[in-house]
PyMOL Python script that loads the backbone (N, CA, C, O; Angstrom):
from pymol import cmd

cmd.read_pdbstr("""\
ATOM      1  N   UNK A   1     -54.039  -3.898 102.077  1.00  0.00           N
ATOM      2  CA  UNK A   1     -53.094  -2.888 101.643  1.00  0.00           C
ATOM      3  C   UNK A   1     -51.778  -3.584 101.277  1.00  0.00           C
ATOM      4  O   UNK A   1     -51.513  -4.668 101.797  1.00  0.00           O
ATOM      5  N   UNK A   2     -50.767  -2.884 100.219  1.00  0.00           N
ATOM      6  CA  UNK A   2     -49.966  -4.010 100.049  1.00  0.00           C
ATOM      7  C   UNK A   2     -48.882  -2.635  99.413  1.00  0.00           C
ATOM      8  O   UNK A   2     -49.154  -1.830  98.522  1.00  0.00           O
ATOM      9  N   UNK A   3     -47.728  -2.735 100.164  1.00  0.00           N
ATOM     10  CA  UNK A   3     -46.484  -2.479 100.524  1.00  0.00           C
ATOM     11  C   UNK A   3     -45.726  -2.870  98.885  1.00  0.00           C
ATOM     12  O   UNK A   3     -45.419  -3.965  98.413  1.00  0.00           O
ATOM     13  N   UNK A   4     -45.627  -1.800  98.443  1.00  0.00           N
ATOM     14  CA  UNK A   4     -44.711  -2.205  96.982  1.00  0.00           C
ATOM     15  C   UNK A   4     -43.187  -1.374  97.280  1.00  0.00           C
ATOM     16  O   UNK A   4     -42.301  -1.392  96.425  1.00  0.00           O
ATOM     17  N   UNK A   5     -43.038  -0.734  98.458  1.00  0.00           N
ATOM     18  CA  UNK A   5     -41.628  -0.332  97.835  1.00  0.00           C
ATOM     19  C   UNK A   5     -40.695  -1.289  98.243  1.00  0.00           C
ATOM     20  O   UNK A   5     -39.515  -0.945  98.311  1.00  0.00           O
ATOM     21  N   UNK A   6     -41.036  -2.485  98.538  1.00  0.00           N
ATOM     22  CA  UNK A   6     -39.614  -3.485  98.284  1.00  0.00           C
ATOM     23  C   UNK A   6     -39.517  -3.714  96.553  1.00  0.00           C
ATOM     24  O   UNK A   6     -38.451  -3.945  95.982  1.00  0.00           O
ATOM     25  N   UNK A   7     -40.721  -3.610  95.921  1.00  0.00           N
ATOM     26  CA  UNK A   7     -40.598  -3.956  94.482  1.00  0.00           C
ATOM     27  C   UNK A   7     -40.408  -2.752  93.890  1.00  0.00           C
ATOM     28  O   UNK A   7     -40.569  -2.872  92.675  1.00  0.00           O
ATOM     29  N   UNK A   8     -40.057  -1.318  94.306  1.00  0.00           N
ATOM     30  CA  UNK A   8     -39.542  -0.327  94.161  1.00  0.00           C
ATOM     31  C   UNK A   8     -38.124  -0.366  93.875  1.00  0.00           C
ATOM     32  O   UNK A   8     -37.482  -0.273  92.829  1.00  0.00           O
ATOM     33  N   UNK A   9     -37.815  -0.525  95.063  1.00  0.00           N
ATOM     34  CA  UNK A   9     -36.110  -1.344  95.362  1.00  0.00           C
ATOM     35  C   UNK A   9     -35.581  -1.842  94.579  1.00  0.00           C
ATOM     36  O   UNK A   9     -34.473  -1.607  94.096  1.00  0.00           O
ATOM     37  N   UNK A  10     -36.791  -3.083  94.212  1.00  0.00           N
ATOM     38  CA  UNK A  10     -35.652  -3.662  93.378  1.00  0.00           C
ATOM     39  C   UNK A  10     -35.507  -3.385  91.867  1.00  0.00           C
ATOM     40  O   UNK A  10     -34.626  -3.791  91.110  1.00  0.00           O
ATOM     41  N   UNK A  11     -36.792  -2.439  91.543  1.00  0.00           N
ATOM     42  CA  UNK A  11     -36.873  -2.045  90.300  1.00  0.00           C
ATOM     43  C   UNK A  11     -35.808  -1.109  90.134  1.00  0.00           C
ATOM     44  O   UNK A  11     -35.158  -1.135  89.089  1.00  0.00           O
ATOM     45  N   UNK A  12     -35.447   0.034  91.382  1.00  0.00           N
ATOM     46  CA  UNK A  12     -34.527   0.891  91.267  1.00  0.00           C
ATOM     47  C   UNK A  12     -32.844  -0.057  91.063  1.00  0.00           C
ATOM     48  O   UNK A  12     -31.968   0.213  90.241  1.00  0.00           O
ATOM     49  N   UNK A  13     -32.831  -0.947  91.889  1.00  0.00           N
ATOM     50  CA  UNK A  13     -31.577  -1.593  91.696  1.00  0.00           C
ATOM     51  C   UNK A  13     -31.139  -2.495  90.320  1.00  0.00           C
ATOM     52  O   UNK A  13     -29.977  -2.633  89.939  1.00  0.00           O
ATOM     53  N   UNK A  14     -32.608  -3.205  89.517  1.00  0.00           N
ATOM     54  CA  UNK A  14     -32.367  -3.547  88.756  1.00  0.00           C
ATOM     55  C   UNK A  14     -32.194  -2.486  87.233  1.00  0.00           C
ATOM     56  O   UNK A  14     -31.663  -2.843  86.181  1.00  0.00           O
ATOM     57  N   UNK A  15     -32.896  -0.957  87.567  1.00  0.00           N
ATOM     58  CA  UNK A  15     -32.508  -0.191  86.281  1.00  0.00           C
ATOM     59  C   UNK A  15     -30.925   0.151  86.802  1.00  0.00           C
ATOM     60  O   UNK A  15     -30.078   0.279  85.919  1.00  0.00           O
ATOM     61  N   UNK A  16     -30.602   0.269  87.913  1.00  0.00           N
ATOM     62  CA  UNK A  16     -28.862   0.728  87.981  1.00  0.00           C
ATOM     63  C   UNK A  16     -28.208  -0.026  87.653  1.00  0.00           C
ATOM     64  O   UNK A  16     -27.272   0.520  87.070  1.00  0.00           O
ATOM     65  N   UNK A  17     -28.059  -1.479  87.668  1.00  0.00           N
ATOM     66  CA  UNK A  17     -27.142  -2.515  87.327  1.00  0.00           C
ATOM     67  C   UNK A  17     -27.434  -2.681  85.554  1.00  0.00           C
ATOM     68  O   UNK A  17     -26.466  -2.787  84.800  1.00  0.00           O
ATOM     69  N   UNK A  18     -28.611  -2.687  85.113  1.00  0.00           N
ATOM     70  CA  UNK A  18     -28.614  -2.003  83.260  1.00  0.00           C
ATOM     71  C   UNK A  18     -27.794  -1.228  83.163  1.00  0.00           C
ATOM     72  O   UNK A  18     -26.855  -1.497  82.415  1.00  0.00           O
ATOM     73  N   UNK A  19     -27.809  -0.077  83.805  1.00  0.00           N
ATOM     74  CA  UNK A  19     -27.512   1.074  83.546  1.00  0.00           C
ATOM     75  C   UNK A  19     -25.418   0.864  83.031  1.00  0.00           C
ATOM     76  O   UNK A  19     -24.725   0.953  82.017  1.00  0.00           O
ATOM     77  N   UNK A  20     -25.251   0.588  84.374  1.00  0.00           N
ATOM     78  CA  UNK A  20     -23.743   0.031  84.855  1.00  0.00           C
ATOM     79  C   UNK A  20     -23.294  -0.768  83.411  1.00  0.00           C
ATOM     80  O   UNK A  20     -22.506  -0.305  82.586  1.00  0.00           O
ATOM     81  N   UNK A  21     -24.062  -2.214  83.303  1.00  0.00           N
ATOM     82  CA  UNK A  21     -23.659  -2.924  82.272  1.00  0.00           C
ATOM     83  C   UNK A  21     -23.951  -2.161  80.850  1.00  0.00           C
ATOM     84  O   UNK A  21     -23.684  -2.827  79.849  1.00  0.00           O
ATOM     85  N   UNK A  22     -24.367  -1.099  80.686  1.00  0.00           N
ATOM     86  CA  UNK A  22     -24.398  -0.697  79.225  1.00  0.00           C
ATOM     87  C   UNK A  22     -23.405   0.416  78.994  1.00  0.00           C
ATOM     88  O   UNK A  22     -22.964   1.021  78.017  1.00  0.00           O
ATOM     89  N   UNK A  23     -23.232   0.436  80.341  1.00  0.00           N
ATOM     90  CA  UNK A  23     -21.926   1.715  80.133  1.00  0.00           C
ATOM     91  C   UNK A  23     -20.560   0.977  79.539  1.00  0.00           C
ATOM     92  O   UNK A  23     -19.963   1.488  78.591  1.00  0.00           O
ATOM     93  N   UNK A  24     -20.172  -0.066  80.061  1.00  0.00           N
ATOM     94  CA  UNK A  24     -19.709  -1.176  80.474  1.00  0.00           C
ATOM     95  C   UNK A  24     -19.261  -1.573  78.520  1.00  0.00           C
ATOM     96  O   UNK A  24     -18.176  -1.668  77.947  1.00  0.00           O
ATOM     97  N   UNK A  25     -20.459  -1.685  78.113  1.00  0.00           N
ATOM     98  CA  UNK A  25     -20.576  -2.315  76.844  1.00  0.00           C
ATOM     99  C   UNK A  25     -20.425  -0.999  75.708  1.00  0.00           C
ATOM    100  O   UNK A  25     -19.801  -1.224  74.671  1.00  0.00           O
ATOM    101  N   UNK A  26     -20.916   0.137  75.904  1.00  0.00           N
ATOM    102  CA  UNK A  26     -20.823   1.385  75.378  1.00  0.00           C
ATOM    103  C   UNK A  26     -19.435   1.841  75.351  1.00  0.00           C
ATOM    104  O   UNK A  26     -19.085   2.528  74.392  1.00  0.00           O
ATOM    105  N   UNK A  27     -18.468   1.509  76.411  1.00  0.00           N
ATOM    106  CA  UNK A  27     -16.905   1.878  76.603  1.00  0.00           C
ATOM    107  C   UNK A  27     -16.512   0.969  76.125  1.00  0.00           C
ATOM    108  O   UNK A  27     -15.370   1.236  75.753  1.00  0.00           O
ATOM    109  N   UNK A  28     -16.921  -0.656  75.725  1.00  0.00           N
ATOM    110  CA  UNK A  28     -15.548  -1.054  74.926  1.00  0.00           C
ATOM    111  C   UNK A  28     -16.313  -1.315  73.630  1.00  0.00           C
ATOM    112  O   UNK A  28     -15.898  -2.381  73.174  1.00  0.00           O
ATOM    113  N   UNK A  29     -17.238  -0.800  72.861  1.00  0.00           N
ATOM    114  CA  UNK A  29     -16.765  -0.567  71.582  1.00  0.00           C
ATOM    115  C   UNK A  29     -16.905   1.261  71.376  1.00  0.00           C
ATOM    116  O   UNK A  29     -17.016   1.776  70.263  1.00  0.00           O
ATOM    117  N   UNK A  30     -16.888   1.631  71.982  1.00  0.00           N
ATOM    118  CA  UNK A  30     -15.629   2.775  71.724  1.00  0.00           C
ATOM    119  C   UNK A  30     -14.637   3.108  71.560  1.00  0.00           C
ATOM    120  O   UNK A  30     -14.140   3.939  70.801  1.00  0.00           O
ATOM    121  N   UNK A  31     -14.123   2.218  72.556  1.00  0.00           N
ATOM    122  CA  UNK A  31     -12.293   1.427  72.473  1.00  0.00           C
ATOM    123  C   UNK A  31     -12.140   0.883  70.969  1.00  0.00           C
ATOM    124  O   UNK A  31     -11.027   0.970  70.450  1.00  0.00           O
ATOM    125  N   UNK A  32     -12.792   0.543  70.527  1.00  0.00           N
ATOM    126  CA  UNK A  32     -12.887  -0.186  69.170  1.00  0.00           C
ATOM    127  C   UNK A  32     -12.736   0.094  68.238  1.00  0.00           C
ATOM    128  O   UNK A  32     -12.322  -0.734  67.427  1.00  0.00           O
ATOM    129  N   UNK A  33     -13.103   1.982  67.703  1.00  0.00           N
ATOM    130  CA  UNK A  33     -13.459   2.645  66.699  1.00  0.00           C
ATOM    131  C   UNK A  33     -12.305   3.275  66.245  1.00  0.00           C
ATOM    132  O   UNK A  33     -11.437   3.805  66.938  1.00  0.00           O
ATOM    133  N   UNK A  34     -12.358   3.176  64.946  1.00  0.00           N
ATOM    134  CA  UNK A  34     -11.147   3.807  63.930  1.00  0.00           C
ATOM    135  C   UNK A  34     -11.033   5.243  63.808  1.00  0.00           C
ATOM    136  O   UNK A  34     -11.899   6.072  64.086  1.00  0.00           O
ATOM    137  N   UNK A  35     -10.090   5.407  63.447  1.00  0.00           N
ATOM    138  CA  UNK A  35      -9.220   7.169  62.966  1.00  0.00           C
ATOM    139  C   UNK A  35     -10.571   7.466  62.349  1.00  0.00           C
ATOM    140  O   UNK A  35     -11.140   8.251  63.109  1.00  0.00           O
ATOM    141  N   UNK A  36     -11.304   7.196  61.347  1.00  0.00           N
ATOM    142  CA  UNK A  36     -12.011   7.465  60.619  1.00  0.00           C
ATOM    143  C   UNK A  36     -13.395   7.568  61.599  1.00  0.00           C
ATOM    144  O   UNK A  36     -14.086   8.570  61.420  1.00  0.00           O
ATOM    145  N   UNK A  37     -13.815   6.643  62.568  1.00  0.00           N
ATOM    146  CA  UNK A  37     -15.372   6.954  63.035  1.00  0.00           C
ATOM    147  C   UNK A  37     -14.775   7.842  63.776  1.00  0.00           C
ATOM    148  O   UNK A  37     -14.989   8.928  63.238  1.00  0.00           O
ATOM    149  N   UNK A  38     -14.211   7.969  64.615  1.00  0.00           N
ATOM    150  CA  UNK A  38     -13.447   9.165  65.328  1.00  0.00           C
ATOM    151  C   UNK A  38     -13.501  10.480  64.003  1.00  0.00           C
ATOM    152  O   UNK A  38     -14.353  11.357  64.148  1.00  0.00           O
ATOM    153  N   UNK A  39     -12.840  10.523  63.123  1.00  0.00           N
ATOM    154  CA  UNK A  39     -12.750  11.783  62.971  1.00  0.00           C
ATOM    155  C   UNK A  39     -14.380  12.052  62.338  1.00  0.00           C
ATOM    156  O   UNK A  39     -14.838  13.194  62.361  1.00  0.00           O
ATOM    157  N   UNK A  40     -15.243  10.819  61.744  1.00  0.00           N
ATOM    158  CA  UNK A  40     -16.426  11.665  61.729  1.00  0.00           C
ATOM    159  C   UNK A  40     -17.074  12.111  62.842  1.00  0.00           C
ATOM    160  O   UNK A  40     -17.747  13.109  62.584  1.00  0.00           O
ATOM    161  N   UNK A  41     -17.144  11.701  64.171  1.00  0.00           N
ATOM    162  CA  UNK A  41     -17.977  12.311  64.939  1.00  0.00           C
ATOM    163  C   UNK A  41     -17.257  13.741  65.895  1.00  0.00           C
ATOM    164  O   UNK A  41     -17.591  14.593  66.718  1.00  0.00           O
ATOM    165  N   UNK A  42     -16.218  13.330  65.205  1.00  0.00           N
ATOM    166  CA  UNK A  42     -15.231  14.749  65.735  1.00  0.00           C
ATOM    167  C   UNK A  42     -14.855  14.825  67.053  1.00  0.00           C
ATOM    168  O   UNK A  42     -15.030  15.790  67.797  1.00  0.00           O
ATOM    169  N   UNK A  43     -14.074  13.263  67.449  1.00  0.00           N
ATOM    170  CA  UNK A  43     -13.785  12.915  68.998  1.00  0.00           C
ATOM    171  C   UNK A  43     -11.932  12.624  68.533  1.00  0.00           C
ATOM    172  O   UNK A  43     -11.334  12.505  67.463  1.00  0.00           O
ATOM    173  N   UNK A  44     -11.691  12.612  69.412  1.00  0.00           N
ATOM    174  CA  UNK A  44      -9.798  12.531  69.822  1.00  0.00           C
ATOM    175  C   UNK A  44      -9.622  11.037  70.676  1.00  0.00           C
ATOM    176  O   UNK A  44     -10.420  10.351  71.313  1.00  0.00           O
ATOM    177  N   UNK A  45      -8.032  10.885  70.323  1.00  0.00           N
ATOM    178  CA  UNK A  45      -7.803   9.229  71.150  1.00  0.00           C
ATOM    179  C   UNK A  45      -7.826   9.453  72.394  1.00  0.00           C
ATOM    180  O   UNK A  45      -8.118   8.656  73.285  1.00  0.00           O
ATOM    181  N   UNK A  46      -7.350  11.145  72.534  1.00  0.00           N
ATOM    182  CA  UNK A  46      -7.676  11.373  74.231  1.00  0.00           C
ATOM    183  C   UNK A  46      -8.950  11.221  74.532  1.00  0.00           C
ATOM    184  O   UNK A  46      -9.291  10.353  75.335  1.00  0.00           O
ATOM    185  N   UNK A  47     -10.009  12.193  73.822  1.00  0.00           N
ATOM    186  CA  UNK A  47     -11.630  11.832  74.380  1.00  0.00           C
ATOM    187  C   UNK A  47     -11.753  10.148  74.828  1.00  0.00           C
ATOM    188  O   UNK A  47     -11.991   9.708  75.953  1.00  0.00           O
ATOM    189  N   UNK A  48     -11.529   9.449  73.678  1.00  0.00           N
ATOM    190  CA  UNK A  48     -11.487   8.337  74.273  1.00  0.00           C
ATOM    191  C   UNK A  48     -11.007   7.178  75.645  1.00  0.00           C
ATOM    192  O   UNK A  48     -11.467   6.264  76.329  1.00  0.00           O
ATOM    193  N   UNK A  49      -9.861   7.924  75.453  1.00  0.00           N
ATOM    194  CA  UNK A  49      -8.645   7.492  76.433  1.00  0.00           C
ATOM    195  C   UNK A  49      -9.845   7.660  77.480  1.00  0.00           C
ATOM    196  O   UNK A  49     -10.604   6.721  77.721  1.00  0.00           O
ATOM    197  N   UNK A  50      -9.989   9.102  78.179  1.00  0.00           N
ATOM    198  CA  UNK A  50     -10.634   9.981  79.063  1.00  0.00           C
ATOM    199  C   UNK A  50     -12.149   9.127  79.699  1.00  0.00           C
ATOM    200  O   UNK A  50     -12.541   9.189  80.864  1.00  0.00           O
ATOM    201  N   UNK A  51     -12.758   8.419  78.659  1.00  0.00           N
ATOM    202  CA  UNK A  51     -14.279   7.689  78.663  1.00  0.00           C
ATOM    203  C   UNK A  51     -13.932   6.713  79.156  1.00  0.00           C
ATOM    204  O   UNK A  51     -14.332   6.375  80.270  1.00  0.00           O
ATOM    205  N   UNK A  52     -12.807   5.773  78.197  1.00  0.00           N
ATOM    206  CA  UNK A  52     -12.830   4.422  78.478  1.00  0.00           C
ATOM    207  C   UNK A  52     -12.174   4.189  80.018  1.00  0.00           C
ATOM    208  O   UNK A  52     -12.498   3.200  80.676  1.00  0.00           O
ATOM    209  N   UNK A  53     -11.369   5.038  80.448  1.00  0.00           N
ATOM    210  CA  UNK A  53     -11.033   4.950  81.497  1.00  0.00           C
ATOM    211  C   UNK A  53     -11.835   5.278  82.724  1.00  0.00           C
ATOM    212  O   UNK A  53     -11.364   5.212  83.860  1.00  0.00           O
ATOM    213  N   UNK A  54     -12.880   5.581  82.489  1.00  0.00           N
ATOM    214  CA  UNK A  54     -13.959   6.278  83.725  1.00  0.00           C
ATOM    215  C   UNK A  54     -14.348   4.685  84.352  1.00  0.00           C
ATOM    216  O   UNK A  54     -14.379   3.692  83.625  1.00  0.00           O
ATOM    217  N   UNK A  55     -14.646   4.654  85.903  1.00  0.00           N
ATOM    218  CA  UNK A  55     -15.289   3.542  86.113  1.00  0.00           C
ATOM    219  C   UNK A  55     -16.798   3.101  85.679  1.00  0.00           C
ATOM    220  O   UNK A  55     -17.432   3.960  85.067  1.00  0.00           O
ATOM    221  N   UNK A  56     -17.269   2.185  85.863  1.00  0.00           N
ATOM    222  CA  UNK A  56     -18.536   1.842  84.914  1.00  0.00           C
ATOM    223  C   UNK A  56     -19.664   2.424  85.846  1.00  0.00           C
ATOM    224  O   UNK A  56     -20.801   2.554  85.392  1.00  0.00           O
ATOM    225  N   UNK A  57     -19.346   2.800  87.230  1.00  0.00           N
ATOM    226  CA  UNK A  57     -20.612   3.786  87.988  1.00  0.00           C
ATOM    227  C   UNK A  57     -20.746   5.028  87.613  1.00  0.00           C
ATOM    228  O   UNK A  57     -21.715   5.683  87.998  1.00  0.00           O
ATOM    229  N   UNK A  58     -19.719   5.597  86.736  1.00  0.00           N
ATOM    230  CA  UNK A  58     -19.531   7.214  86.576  1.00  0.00           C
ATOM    231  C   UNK A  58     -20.147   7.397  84.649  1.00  0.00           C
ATOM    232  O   UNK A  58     -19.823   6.929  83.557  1.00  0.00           O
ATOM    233  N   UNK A  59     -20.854   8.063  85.029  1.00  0.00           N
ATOM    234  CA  UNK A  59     -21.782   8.801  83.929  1.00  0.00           C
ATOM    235  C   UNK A  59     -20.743   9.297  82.805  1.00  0.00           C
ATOM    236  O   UNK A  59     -21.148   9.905  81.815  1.00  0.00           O
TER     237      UNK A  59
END
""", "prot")
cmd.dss("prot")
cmd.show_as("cartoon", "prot")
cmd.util.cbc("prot")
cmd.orient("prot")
């Protein structure tokens, strides 16, 4: 018989730390984007402000 939820574990820990680093990477080129990609997707410097400032654990 053979015991996998340590490789559970670490599967769960290794999709959260993806998770973390793409947020991570998703908030600074957002930071990045012009008056213009902003006004096409119909977001504000506050929306932004508001994102980029979230910590990288928060959704």
């Amino acid at each position: 018989m053979t015991n996998h939820h340590g490789w559970d574990l670490v599967k769960q820990v290794s999709d959260t730390l993806h998770t973390w680093r793409d947020r991570v990477r998703r908030r600074r080129e957002l930071a990045q984007w012009t008056d213009r990609d902003l006004h096409d997707v119909g977001l504000s410097w506050s929306d932004i402000a508001l994102e980029v400032a979230k910590p990288f654990w928060r959704a």
